[in-house]
N, C-alpha and C positions, 0 to 999 in steps of 0.2 A: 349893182342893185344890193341893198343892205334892208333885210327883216329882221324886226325884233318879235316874235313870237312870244307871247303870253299863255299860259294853259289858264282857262279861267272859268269859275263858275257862272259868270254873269260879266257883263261888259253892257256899255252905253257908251253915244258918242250924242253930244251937241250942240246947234249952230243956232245962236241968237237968241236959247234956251229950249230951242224946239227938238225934239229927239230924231235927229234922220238914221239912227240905227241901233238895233240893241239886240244882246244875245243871250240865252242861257249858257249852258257848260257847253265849250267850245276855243277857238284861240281867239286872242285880239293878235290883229298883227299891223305893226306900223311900217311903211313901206319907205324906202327913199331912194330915189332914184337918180341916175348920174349920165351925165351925157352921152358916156360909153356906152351904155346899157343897150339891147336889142330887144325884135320879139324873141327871138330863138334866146336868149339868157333869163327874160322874161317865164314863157315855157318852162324853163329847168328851173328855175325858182318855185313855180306853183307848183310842178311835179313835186319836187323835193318836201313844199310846206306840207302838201298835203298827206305824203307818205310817210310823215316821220313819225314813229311809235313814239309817244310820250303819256299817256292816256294808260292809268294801270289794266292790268287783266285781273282776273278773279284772284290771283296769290299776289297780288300787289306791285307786280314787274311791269316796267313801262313797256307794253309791248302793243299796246293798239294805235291805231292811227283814228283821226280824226275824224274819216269816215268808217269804222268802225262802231265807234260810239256814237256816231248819229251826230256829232253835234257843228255845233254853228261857226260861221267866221264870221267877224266887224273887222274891217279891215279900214287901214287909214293912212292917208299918206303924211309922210312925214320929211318935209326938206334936210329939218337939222340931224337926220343919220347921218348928213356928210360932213357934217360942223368939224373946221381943223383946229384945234389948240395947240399949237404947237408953239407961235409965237404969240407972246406978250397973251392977256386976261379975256381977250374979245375973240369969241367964233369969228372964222371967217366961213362962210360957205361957196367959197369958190367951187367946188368940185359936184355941187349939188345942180343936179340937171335943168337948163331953162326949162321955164314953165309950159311952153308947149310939146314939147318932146317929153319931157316928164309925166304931165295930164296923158297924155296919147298909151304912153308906156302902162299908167297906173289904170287907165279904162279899159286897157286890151287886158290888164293882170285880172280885174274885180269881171269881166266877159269869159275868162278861161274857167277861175276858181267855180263861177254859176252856175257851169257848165260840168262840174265833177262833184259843185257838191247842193244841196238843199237848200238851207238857209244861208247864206251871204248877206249880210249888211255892209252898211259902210258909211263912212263921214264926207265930207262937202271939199273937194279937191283947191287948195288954197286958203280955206277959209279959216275963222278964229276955231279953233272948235276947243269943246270941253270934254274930257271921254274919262270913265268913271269905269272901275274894273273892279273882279272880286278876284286876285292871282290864286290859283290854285295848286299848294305848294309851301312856297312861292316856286313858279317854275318858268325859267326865261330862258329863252335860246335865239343868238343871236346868229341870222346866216350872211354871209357876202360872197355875190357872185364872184368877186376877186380872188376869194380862197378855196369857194366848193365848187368852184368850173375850172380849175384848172389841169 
């Protein structure tokens, strides 16, 4: 499982121009999921998103977490985190999870996160979507079960 974590003043996500989610100060996080992936890797990923101090404190050190400051996630799945470039110009997304196993993983993720934290949004699983962000920062942290679970 691979998050890319935004810290952001504001985030929007939308499908067919309708808004299915939006946030004030809080993370966007884009999701993508891989056939490997479990619940129990699932679990240590929203532990982890959710505990990571990146959120200054009063002297300006990143030391709060997310539920700290009170604030929100949009979260949204994302196939092409698994895009390989490796050969010739064209992604291939081989490694990117079928769409039912992926869905199943990414609704049991946005069911955990609801569950620890207040406001959760999110974007339309498959769909075109448009997601509009204010990075606050800029600050981005990229996580993969492949290197923080092992």
């Amino acid at each position: 499982m691979r998050l890319v974590i935004q810290r952001v003043l504001q985030g929007s996500v939308s499908v067919a121009g309708k808004i299915t989610g939006e946030i004030g100060k809080g993370h966007v996080v884009f999701v993508g999921v891989c056939d490997t992936d479990t619940e129990q890797i699932t679990e240590k990923m929203v532990r982890k998103l959710l505990h990571l101090r990146i959120f200054e404190d009063a002297e300006g050190k990143t030391n709060l977490s997310l539920q700290d400051v009170e604030g929100g996630l949009l979260i949204v799945s994302q196939f092409t985190l698994y895009a390989d470039c490796k050969k010739g110009n064209r992604p291939s997304f081989v490694r990117a999870g079928k769409p039912e196993h992926a869905n199943a993983l990414y609704e049991y993720f946005l069911s955990l996160c609801a569950g620890e934290c207040s406001c959760v949004q999110h974007g339309v699983f498959g769909a075109d979507m448009k997601v509009s962000l204010v990075n606050d920062g800029p600050f981005t942290i990229v996580l993969d079960s492949e290197e923080i679970l092992k």
